[in-house]
GULUM-842092 format. One line per 5 residues: number of its first residue (from 1); their letters; for each residue x negated, y, z negated of N, C-alpha, C. Coordinates in steps of 0.05 Angstrom, whole numbers, plus 5000, padded with zeros to 4 digits. Layout:
BEGIN
NUM> A> X Y Z X Y Z X Y Z  ...
//
This chain:
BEGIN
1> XXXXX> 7948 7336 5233 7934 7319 5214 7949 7318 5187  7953 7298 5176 7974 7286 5153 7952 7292 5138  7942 7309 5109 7919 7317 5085 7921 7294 5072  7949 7289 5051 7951 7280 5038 7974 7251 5030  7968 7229 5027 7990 7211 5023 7983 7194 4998
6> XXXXX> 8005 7187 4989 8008 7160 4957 8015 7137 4969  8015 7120 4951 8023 7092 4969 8034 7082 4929  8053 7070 4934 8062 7057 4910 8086 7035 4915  8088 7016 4895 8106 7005 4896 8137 7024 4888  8157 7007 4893 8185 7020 4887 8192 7011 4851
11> XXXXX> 8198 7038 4837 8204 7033 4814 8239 7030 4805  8252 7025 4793 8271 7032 4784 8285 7060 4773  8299 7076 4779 8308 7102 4776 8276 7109 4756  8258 7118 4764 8222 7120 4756 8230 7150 4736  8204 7146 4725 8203 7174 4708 8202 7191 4725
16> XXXXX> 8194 7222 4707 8191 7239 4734 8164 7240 4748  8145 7234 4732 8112 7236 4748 8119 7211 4776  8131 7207 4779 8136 7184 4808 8141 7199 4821  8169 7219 4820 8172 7241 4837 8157 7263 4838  8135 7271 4825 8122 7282 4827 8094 7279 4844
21> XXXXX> 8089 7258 4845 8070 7244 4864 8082 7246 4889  8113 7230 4897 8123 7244 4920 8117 7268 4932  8124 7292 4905 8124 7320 4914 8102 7330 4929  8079 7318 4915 8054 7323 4919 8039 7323 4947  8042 7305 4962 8031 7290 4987 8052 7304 5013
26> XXXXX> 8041 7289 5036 8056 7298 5063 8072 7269 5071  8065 7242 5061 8072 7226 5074 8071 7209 5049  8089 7193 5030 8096 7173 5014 8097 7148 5028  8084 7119 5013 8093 7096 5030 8092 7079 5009  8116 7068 5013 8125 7049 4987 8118 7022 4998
31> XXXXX> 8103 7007 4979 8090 6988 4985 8106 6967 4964  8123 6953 4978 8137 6927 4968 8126 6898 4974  8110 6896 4989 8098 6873 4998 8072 6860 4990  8072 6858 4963 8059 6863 4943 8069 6845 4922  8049 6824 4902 8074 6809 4890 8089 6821 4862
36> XXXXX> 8109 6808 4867 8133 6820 4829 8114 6820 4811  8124 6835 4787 8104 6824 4768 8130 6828 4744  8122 6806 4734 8143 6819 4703 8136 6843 4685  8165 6847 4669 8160 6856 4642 8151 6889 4660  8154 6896 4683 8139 6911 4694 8159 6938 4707
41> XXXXX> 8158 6965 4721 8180 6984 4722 8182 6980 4748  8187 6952 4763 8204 6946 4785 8232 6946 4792  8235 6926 4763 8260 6928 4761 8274 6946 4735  8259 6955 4723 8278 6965 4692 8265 6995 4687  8275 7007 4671 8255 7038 4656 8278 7046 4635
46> XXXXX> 8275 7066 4627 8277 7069 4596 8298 7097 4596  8318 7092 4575 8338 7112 4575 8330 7127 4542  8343 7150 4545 8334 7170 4516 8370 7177 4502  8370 7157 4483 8393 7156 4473 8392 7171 4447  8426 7179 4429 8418 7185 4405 8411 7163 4384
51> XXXXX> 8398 7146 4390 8398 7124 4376 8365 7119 4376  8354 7132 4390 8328 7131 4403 8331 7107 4427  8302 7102 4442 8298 7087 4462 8305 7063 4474  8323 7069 4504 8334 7022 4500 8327 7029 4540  8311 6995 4539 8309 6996 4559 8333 6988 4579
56> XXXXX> 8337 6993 4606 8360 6987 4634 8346 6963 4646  8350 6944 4652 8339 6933 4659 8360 6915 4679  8352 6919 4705 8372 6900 4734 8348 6873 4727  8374 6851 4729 8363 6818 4730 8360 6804 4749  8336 6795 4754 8326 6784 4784 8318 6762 4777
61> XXXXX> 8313 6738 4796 8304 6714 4790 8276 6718 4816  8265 6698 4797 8228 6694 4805 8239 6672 4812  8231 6661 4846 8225 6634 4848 8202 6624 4854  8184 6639 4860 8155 6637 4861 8132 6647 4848  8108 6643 4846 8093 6658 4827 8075 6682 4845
66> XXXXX> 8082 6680 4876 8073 6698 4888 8090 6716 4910  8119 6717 4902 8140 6729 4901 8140 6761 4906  8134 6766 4930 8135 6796 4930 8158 6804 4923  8154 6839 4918 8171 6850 4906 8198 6853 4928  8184 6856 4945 8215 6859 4973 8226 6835 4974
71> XXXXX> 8215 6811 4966 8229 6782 4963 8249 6780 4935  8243 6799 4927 8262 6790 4897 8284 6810 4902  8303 6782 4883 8336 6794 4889 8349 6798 4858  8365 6806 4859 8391 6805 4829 8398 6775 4823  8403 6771 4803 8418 6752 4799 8441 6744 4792
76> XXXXX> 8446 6763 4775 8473 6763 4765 8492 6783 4774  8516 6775 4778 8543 6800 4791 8547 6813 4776  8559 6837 4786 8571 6866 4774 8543 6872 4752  8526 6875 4749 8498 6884 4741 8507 6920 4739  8505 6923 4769 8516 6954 4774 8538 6960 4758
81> XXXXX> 8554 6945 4757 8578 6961 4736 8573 6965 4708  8556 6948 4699 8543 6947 4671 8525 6967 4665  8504 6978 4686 8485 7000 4685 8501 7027 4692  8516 7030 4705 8540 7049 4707 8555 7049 4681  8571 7036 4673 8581 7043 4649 8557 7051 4624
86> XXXXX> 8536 7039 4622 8513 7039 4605 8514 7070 4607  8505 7084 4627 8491 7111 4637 8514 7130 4629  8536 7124 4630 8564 7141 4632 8568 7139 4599  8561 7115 4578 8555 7122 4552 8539 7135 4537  8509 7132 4549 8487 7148 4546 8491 7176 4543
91> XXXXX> 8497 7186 4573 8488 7207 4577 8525 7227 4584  8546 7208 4583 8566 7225 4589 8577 7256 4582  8566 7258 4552 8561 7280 4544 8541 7313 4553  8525 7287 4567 8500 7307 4566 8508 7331 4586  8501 7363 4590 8508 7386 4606 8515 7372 4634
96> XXXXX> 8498 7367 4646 8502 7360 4670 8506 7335 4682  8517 7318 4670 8526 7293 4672 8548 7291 4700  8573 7309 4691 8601 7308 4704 8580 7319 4738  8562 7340 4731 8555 7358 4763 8545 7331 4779  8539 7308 4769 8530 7285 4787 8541 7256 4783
101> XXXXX> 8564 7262 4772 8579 7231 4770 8574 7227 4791  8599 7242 4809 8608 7221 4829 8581 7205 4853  8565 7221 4857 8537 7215 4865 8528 7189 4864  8522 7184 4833 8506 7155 4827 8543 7140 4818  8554 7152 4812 8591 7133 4805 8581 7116 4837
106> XXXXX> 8582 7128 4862 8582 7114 4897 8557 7098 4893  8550 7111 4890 8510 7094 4897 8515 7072 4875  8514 7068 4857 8521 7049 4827 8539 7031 4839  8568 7030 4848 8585 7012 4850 8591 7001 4881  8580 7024 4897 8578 7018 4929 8559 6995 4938
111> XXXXX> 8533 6988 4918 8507 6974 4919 8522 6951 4933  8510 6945 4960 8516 6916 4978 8494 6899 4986  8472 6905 4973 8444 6884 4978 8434 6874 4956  8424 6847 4946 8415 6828 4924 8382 6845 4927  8374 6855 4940 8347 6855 4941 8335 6895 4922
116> XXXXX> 8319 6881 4906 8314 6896 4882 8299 6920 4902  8285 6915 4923 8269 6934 4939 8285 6951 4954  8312 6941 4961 8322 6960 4974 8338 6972 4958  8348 6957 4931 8369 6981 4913 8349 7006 4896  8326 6998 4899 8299 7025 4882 8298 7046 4905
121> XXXXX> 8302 7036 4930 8289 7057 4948 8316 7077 4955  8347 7057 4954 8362 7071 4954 8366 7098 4928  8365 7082 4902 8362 7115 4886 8331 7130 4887  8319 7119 4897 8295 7144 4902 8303 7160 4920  8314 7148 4948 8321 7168 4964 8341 7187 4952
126> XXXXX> 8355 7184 4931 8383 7199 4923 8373 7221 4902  8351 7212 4892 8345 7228 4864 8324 7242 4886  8306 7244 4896 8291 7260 4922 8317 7282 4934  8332 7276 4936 8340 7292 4954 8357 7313 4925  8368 7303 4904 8370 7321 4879 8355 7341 4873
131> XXXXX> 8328 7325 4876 8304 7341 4860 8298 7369 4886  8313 7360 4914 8305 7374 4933 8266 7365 4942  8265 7345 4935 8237 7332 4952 8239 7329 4977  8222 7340 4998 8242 7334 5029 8200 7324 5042  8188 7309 5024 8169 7286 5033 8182 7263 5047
136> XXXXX> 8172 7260 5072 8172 7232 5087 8174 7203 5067  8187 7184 5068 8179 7160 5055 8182 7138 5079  8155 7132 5085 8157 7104 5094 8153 7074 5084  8158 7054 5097 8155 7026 5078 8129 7015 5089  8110 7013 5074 8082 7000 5082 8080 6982 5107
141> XXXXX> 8110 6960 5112 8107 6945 5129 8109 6950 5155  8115 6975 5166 8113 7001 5190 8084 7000 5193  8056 6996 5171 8038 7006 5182 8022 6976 5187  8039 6956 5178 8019 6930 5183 7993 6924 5178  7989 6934 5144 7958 6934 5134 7948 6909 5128
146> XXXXX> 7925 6912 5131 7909 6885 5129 7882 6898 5114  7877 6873 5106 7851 6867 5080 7855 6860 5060  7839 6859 5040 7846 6860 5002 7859 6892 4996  7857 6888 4967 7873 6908 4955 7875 6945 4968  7837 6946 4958 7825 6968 4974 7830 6978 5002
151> XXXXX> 7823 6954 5020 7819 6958 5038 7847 6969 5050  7868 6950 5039 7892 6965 5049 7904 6991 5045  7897 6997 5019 7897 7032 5014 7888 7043 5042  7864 7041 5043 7841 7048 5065 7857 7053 5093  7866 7028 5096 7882 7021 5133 7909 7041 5130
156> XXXXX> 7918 7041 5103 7946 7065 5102 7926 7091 5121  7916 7099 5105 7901 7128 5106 7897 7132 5139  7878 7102 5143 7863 7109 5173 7891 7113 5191  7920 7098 5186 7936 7098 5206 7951 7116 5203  7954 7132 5184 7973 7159 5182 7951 7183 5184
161> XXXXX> 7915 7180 5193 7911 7194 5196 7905 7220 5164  7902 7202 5142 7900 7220 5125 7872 7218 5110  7860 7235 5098 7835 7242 5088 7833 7239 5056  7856 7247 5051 7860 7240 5018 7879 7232 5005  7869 7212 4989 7889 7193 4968 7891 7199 4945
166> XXXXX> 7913 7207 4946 7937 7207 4921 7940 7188 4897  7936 7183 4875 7938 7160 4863 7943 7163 4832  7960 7157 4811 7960 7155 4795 7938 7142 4778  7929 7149 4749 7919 7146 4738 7905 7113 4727  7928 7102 4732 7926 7073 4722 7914 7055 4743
171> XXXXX> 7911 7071 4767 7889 7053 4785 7863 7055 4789  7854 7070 4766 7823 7077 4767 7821 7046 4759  7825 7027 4751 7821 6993 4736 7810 6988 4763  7821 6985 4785 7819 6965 4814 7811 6989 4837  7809 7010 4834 7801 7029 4856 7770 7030 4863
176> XXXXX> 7755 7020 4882 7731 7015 4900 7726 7054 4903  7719 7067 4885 7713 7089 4899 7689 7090 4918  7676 7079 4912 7648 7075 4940 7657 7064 4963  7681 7045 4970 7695 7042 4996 7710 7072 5006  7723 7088 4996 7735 7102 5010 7715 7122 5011
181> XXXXX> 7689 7127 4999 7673 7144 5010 7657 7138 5036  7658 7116 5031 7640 7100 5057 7657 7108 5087  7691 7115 5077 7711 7119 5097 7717 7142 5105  7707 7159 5083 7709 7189 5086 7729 7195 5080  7743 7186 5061 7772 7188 5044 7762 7200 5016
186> XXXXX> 7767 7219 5002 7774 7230 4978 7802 7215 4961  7796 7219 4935 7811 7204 4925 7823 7238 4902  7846 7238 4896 7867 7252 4881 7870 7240 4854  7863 7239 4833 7877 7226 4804 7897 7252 4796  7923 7240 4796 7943 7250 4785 7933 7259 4754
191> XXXXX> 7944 7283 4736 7939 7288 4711 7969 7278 4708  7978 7271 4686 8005 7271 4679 8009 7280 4654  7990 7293 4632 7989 7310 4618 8002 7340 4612  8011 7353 4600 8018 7382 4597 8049 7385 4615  8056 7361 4619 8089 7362 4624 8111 7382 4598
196> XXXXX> 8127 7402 4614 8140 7422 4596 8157 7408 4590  8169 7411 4564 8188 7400 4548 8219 7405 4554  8241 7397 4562 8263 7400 4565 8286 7396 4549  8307 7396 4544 8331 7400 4535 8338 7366 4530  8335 7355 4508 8343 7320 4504 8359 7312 4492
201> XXXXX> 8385 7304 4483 8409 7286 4472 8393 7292 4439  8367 7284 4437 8365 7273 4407 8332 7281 4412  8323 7280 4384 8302 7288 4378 8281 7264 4375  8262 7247 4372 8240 7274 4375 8230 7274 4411  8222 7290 4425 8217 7292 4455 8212 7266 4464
206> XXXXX> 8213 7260 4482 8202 7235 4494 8207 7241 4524  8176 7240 4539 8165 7250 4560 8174 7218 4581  8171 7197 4565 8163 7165 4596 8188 7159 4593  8214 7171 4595 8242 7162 4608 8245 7170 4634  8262 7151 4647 8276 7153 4677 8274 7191 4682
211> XXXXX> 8281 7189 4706 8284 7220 4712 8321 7230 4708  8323 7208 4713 8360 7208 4707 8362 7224 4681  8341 7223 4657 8354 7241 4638 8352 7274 4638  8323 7276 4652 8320 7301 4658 8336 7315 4673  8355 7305 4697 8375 7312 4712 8401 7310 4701
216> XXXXX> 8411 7296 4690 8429 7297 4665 8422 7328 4653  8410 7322 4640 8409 7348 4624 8391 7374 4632  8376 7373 4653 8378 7404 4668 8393 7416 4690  8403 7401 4702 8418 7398 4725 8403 7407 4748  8410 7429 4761 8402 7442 4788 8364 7457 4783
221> XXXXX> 8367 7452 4756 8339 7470 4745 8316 7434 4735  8334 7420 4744 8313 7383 4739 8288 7396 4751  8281 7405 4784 8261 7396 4784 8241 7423 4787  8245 7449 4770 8230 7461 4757 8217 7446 4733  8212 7426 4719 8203 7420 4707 8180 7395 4714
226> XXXXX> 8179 7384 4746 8161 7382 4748 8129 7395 4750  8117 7381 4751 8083 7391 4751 8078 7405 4779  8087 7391 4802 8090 7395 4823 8099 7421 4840  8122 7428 4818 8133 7448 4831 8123 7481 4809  8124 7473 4788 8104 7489 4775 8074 7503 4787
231> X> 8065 7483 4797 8040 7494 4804 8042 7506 4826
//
């Protein structure tokens, strides 16, 4: 019996509470089939410079207004070489920078697909296996859910066989809790509060950057600083 699973879309190299939701569960399922949305951490998230805050942001073209996220591609060439050099200015200094060049240097310039869903899932899989996360990730479209929003949460659960949902905070807006009781599903709200403070380029702390900086600058000790592995 699978306890626990999350279901989320794919973010761009994500903070660390994304990997921590991973950590959390038995079974992750990244749900790309779902539409884009702008202005949103699909495609872009946030670097911690000495300059203070600038967002990364990979450029995709919208040709529809109901354009899932696994439908959207890059638009513009060598992108990767520009976020590669970007990251290698950022953070080149930082302790543990050199222990993972060559890592994201391959993954960064090796990138051979236009499609924004498969270059997120590629560095999730890469920063997962950094952090030493060794959770399952499957792609929602393995489980062939059907219904509205809810209901498809719901059909994840019933087909992996799981009892409780995982969920970040920001879906209490659209979450039916009287449907998944009706299903006999429990629901999980992530805290993302009381995160420990780490070692940063520049002052003053700042907790909602990529996880890339926390790995940068803790190195082999990144993912003691999740919540996850704390507890």
């Amino acid at each position: 019996m699978i306890n626990r699973i999350a279901i989320s879309q794919s973010n761009y190299i994500p903070w660390k509470g994304y990997f921590d939701m991973i950590n959390m569960v038995d079974i992750f399922v990244i749900y790309d089939e779902v539409q884009y949305t702008k202005n949103d951490w699909r495609n872009r998230n946030i670097l911690k410079t000495k300059n203070g805050l600038e967002w990364i942001t990979i450029p995709v073209k919208q040709n529809k207004l109901d354009q899932t996220i696994d439908e959207t591609e890059v638009f513009l060439p060598k992108w990767n070489v520009k976020h590669w050099k970007n990251l290698q200015a950022v953070y080149g200094k930082a302790p543990f920078f050199r222990l993972y060049k060559k890592r994201f240097e391959k993954l960064y310039l090796e990138l051979d697909t236009l499609l924004l869903s498969e270059i997120n899932k590629r560095f999730i899989f890469e920063i997962c296996d950094i952090l030493n996360i060794k959770t399952p990730i499957i792609d929602s479209r393995e489980l062939q859910l059907t219904g509205d929003a809810n209901e498809r949460l719901i059909d994840a659960c019933k087909k992996l066989k799981s009892k409780t949902y995982v969920s970040g905070p920001a879906a209490k807006s659209y979450i039916k809790n009287s449907l998944f009781e009706e299903n006999s599903i429990s629901i999980e709200w992530i805290d993302y509060s009381g995160y420990q403070e780490y070692h940063q380029i520049s002052t003053p702390f700042e907790h909602g950057v990529s996880v890339l900086d926390l790995i940068f600058n803790e190195g082999e000790k990144a993912n003691t600083f999740l919540k996850s592995v704390i507890s």
